[in-house]
C-alpha positions in Angstrom: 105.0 65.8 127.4 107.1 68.8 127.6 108.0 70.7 124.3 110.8 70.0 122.4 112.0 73.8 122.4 110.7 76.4 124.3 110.7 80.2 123.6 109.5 82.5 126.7 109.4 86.2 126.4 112.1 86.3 124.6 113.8 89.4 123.6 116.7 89.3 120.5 118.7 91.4 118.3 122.0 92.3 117.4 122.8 95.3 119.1 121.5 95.4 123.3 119.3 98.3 123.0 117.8 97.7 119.3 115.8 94.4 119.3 115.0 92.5 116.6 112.1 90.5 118.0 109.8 91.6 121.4 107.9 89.3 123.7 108.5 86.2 121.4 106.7 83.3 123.2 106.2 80.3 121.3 106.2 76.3 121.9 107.6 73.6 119.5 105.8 70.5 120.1 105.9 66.4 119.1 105.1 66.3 115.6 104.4 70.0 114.7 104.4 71.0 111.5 104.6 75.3 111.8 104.6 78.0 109.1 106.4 80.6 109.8 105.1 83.8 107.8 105.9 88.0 108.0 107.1 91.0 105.7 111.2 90.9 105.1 112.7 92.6 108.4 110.3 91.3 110.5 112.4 88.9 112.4 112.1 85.5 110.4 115.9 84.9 110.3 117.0 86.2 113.9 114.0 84.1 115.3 115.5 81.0 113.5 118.7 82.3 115.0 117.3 81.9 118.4 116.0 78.3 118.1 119.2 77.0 116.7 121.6 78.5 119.2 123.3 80.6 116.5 122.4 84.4 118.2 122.0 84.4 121.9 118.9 86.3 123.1 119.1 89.7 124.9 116.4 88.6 127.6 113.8 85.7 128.0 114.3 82.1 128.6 114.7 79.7 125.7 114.5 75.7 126.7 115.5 72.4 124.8 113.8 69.2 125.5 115.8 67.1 122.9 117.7 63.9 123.1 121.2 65.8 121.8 122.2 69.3 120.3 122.5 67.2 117.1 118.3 66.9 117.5 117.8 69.7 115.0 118.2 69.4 111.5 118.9 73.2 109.6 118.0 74.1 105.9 119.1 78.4 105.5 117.9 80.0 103.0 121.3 80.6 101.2 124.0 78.8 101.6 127.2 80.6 102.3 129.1 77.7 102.0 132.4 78.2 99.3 131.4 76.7 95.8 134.8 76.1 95.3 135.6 74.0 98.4 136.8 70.6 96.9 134.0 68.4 98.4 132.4 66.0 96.6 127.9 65.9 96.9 127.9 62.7 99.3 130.4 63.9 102.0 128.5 67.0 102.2 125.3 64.8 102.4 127.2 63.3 105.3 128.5 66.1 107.2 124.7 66.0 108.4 125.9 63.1 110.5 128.5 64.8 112.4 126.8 65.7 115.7 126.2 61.9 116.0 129.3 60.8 114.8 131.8 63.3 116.5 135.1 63.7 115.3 136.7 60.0 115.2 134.5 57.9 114.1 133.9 56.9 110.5 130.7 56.3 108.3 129.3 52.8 108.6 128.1 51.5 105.0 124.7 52.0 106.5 124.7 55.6 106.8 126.5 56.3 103.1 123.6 53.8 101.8 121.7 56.1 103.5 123.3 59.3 101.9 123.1 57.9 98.6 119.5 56.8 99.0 118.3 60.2 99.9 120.6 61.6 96.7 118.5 59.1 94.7 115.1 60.6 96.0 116.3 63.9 95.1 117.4 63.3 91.6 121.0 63.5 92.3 122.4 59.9 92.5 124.4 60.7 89.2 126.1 63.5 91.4 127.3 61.4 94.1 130.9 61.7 93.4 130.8 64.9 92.0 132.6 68.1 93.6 129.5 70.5 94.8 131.3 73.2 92.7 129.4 71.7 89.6 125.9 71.7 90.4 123.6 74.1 90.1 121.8 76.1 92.9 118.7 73.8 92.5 120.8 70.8 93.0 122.7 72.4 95.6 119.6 72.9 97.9 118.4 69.6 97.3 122.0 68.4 98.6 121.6 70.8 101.4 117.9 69.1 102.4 119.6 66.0 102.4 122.4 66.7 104.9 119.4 68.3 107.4 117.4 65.1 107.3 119.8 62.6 107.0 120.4 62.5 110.8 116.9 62.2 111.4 116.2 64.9 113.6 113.7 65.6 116.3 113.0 69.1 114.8 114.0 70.3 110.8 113.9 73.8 110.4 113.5 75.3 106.6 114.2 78.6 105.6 112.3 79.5 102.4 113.0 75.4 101.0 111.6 76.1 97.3 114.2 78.5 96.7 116.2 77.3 93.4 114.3 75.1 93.2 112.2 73.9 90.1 108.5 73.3 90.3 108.6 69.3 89.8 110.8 68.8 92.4 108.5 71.6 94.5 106.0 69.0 94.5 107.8 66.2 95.4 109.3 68.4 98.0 106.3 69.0 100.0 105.2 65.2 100.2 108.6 64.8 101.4 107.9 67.1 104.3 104.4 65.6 105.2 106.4 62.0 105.5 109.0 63.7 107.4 106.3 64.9 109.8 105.2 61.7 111.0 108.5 61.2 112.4 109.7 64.7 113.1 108.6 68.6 113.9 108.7 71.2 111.0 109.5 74.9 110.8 109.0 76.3 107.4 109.7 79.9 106.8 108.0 81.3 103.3 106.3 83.2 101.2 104.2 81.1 99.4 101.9 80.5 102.5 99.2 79.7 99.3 101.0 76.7 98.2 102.1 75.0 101.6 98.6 75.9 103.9 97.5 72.3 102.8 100.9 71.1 104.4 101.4 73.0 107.8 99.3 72.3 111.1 99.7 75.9 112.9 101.0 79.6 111.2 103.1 81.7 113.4 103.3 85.6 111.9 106.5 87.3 112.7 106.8 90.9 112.7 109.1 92.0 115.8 106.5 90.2 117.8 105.3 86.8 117.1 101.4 85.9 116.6 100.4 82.0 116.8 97.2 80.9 115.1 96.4 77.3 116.1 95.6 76.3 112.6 96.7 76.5 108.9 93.6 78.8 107.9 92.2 82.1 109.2 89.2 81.6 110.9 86.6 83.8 112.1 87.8 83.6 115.5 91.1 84.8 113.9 89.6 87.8 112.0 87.8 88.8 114.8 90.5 88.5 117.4 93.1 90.6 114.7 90.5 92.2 113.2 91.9 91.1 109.7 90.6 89.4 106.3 91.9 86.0 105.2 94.2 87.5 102.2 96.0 90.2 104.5 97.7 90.2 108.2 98.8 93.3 109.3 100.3 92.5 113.1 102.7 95.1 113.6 103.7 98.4 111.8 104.0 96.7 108.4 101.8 94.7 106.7 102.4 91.5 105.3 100.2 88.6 103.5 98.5 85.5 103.7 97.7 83.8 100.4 94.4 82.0 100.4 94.3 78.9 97.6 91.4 81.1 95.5 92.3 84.2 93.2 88.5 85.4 93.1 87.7 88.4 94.8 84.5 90.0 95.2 84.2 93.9 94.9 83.4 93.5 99.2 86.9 91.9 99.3 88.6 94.9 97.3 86.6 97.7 99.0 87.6 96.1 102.2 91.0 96.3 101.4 90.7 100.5 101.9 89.6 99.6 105.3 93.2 99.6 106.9 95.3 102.5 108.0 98.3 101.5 105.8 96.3 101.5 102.4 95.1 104.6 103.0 98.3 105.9 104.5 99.3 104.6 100.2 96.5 106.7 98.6 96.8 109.5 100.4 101.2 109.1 99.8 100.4 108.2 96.1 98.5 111.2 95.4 100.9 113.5 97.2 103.7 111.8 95.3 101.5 112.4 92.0 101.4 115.7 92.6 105.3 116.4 93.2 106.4 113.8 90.7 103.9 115.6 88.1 105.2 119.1 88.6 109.6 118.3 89.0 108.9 115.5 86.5 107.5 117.9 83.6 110.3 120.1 85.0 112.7 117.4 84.1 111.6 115.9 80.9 111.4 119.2 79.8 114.8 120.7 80.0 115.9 116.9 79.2 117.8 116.4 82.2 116.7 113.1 83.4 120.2 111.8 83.6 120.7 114.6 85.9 118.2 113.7 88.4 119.3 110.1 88.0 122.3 111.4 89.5 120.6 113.2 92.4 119.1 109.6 92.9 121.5 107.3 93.6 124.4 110.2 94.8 121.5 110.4 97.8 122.2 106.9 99.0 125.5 108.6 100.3 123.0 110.2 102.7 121.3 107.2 103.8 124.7 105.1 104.2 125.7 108.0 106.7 122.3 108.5 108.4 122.6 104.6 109.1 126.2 105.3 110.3 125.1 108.4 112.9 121.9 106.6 113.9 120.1 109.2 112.5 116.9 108.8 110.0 118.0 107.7 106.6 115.7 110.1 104.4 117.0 113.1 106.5 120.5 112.1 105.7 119.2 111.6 101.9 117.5 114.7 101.8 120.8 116.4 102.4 123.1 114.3 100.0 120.4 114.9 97.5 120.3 118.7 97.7 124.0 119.1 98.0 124.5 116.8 94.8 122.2 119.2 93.0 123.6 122.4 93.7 127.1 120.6 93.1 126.1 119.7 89.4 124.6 123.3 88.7 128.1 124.9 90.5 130.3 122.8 88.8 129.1 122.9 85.4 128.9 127.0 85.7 131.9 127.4 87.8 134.5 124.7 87.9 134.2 124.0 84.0 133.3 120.7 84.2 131.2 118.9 81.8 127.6 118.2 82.7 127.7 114.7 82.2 130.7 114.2 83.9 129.9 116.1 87.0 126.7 113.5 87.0 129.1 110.9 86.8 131.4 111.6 89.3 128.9 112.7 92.2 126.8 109.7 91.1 129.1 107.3 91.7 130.8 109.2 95.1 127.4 109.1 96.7 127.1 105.2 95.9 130.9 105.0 97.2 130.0 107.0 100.6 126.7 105.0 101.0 128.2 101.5 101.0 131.2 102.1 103.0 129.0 103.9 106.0 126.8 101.1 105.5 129.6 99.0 106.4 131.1 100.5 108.6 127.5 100.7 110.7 128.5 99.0 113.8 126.2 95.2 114.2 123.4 94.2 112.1 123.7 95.0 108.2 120.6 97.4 107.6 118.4 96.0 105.3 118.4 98.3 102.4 115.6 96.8 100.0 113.1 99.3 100.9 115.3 102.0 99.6 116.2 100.8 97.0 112.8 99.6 95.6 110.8 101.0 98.0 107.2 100.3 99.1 104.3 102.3 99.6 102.9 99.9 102.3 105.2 101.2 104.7 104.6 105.1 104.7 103.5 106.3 108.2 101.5 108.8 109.2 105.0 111.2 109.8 106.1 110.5 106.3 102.7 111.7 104.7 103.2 114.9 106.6 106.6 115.6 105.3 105.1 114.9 101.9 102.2 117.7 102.2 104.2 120.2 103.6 106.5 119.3 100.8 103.6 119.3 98.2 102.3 122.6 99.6 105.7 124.4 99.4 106.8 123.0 95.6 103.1 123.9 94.8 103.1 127.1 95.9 106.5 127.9 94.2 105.1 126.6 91.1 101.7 128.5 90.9 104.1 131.8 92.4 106.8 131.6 90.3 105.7 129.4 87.1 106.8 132.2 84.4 110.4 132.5 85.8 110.2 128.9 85.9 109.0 127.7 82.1 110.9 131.2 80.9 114.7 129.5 82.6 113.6 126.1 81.6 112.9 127.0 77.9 115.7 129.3 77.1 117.8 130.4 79.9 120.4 132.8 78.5 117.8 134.7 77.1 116.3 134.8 80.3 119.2 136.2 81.4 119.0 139.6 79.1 115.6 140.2 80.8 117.2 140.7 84.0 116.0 137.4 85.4 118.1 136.2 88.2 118.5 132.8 86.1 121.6 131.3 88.8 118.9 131.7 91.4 116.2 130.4 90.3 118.0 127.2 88.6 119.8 126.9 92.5 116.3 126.7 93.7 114.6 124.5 91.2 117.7 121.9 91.6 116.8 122.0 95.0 113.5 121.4 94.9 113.7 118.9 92.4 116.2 116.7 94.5 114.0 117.3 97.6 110.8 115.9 95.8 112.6 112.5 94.3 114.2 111.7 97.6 110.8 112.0 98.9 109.9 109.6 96.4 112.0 107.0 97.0 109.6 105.7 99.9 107.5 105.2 97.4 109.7 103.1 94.2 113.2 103.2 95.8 116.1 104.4 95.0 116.3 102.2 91.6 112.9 102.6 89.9 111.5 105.8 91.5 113.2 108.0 88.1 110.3 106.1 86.3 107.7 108.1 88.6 108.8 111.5 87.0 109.3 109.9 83.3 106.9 107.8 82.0 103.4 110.0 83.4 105.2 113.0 81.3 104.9 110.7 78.4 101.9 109.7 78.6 100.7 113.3 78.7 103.0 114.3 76.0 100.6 112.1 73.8 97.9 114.2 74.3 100.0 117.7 74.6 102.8 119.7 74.5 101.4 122.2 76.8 103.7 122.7 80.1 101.1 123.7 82.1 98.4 120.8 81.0 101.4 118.3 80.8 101.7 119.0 84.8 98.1 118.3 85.1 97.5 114.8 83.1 101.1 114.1 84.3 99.3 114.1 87.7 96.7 112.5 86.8 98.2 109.7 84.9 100.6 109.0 88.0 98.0 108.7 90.6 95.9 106.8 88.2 99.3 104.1 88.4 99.5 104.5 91.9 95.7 103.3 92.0 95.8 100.5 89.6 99.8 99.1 91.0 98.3 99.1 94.3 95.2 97.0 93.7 97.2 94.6 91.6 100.3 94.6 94.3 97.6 93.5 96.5 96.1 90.6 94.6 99.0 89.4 93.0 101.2 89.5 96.3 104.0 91.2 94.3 106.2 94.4 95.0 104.3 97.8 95.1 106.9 100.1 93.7 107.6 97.5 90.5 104.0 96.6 89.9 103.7 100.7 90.0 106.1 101.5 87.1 104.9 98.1 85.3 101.6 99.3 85.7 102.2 103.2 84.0 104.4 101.0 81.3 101.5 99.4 80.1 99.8 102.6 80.1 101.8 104.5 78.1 102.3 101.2 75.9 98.4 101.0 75.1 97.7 104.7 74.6 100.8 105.5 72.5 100.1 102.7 70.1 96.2 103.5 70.1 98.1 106.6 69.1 99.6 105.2 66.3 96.5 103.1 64.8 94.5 106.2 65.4 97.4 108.7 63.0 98.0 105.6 60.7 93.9 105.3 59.9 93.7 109.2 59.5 96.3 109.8 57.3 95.1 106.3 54.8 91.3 107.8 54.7 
């Protein structure tokens, strides 16, 4: 029997020289029930694209063995659809119908028993009449599952199904899915490969290029042949997981994990970041300009909207915004007679303004922009941790050269002044520095959170001293000691790095500053 849909070298993307997805070869058979699995940007979506005719490939041959174009029944992940449309719940359950129906011909009572039936299974019976506008998300995906089976298709395709959705009706879901498959092929894109492995036949991992493993578990033949452990696939440049049904690990199992080129690639990176977030940070907390730098921050997205723009890299075109925006707020606060704060403001919100339109203006497929703005320390190549030492090695170097200027400007600046220190050079430099060191960061928490990474290790040291130069040093130390620990849990817990990072030095500080407390509170009673 020849497959229902057929995907031969394919090549796809949105602009002809930048694909998406390589060499895709895949085969959609009778009764296949396939999860679909890989890290955001790794070509989920445009491969869905493909198979449903809605993005034509760039090269390769793609084949349909189905009884009509209406064979394939479509779930998307959100639905763009206008809330506001007056519709009521059962004509959109309907609309499912429409390939079959063309444009003349009317329901039969049949197929609205049929629509109302499926709007029973689904909890929504009570909604029939009801204009989509008033139900909530939950609802309206259930609504939505119902218009892409109601036509009982040859093949249903599912794009992240549980989303909205509440965990009852998760369960009743997924036995809705195994009776669907007696009748008709699956392909389920998600996350939660943990919760569905009992479900699906066969796992297909996207990540530019597609890898097919002829079963729902990882098996030794797998490891061996992707030289990979059950809980982690890494095909491709950026890693992605594979939820087992356990949560015990076995110290092999986390030693193992150090194994792989990308975790190292994170120590080494989180350590480098330690070190530059541990010296600008102290710098920052210091002088108690935070909201400063919280400016540089999010003024550098200018940068990146631009760099996207010019096809250039983005963290070059950061780097740039980020400097300029420094040396803007220390020139227009000492020159133009503008307020600090406003100066922040204004160059805060302009870089924002610049990044978003370039972004928009970026000719074909939107960038996706999650990793900068809340980054992940999974992704840092072997380029990027060179930038960061020679980075490291020059603020480090500055620091142990110059460290008097320094913590003499920081301190008290105009009287640094009357000793002949060239203050306006010196803060020029710093601001520089300082700008060039968080954009650097943002690899590592994005663009949102990475201000956390030269905050809350200061704290923490500034529990234990008020010492600049030991503050740099436990600073350091705390940070790479979050780094560690966020890792490790981002790993088991199959959350995001650069959240479960700052989480992770939250809880920190929040346990050693109220051991603080108890400690102060017992010594001052006896």
């Amino acid at each position: 029997m020849a497959p229902l849909i057929s995907l031969k070298d394919i090549y796809a993307g949105y602009e002809p020289n930048k694909p998406v997805l390589r060499e895709v070869n895949l085969e959609v058979n009778h009764l296949d029930f396939i999860g679909i699995i890989g890290p955001n940007g790794g070509g989920k979506s445009t491969l869905l694209k493909v198979i449903l005719g809605l993005l034509k490939p760039l090269s390769g041959q793609l084949t349909y063995h189905l009884e009509t174009p209406a064979s394939i029944g479509y779930l998307p992940q959100i639905n763009l659809a206008d809330k506001s449309f007056p519709i009521r719940v059962i004509d959109v359950v309907l609309s499912g119908l429409m390939g079959k129906k063309g444009l003349l011909k009317r329901y039969t009572k049949e197929e609205k028993n049929k629509a109302l039936e499926l709007l029973h299974f689904v909890n929504l019976q009570k909604h029939a009449q009801s204009a989509i506008g008033e139900l909530s998300g939950g609802q309206m995906q259930r609504v939505y599952l119902c218009r892409a089976i109601i036509n009982d298709p040859q093949v249903l395709i599912l794009d992240e199904p549980n989303n909205f959705v509440d965990k009852h009706f998760e369960g009743e879901l997924y036995d809705l899915l195994q009776d669907l498959n007696k009748k008709m092929s699956i392909l389920l894109v998600s996350h939660d490969i943990g919760t569905i492995s009992s479900f699906i036949k066969t796992i297909a991992c996207v990540n530019e290029e597609l890898h097919y493993h002829l079963s729902n578990k990882i098996n030794d033949q797998v490891l061996q042949t992707y030289n990979c452990p059950i809980e982690l696939i890494t095909h491709g440049k950026v890693p992605h997981r594979f939820c087992t049904t356990t949560n015990s690990y076995t110290m092999q199992e986390l030693l193992s994990i150090f194994q792989y080129s990308f975790f190292t690639n994170a120590i080494i990176a989180g350590l480098l970041t330690s070190i530059l977030a541990g010296i600008a940070g102290t710098y920052i907390v210091s002088r108690k300009i935070v909201f400063i730098s919280g400016g540089i921050t999010h003024a550098s997205f200018g940068g990146i909207g631009l760099a996207y723009f010019l096809g250039l890299n983005p963290f070059l075109g950061a780097a740039v915004f980020g400097v300029l925006s420094a040396l803007g707020i220390e020139w227009s606060t000492s020159k133009a007679n503008i307020r600090e704060d406003s100066a922040i403001a204004i160059l805060w919100s302009l870089g924002m303004a610049i990044g978003i339109i370039f972004v928009f203006l970026t000719p074909g497929y939107t960038p996706n922009l999650m990793s900068f703005l809340f980054g992940n320390i999974l992704t840092v190549t072997l380029s990027d941790i060179y930038y960061m030492l020679a980075l490291t090695i020059l603020i480090t170097a500055c620091i142990i050269i110059f460290y008097r200027p320094i913590l003499y400007t920081a301190f008290d600046a105009e009287y640094a002044k009357t000793t002949g220190l060239n203050v306006k050079f010196i803060k020029y430099v710093t601001a520089a520095m300082v700008a060039l060191t968080i954009v650097f960061s943002i690899r590592i928490a994005g663009i949102i959170l990475v201000l956390s990474l030269f905050t809350i290790p200061q704290a923490i040291a500034a529990i234990f001293t008020h010492d600049f130069k030991k503050m740099i040093y436990y600073s350091i130390g705390f940070g790479f000691m979050g780094m560690i620990l966020g890792l490790i849990g981002s790993y088991f817990f199959n959350l995001p790095s650069g959240a479960i990072i700052i989480f992770t030095l939250v809880l920190v500080w929040v346990l050693l500053k109220g051991s603080s407390k108890i400690m102060k509170s017992t010594n001052h009673f006896s």
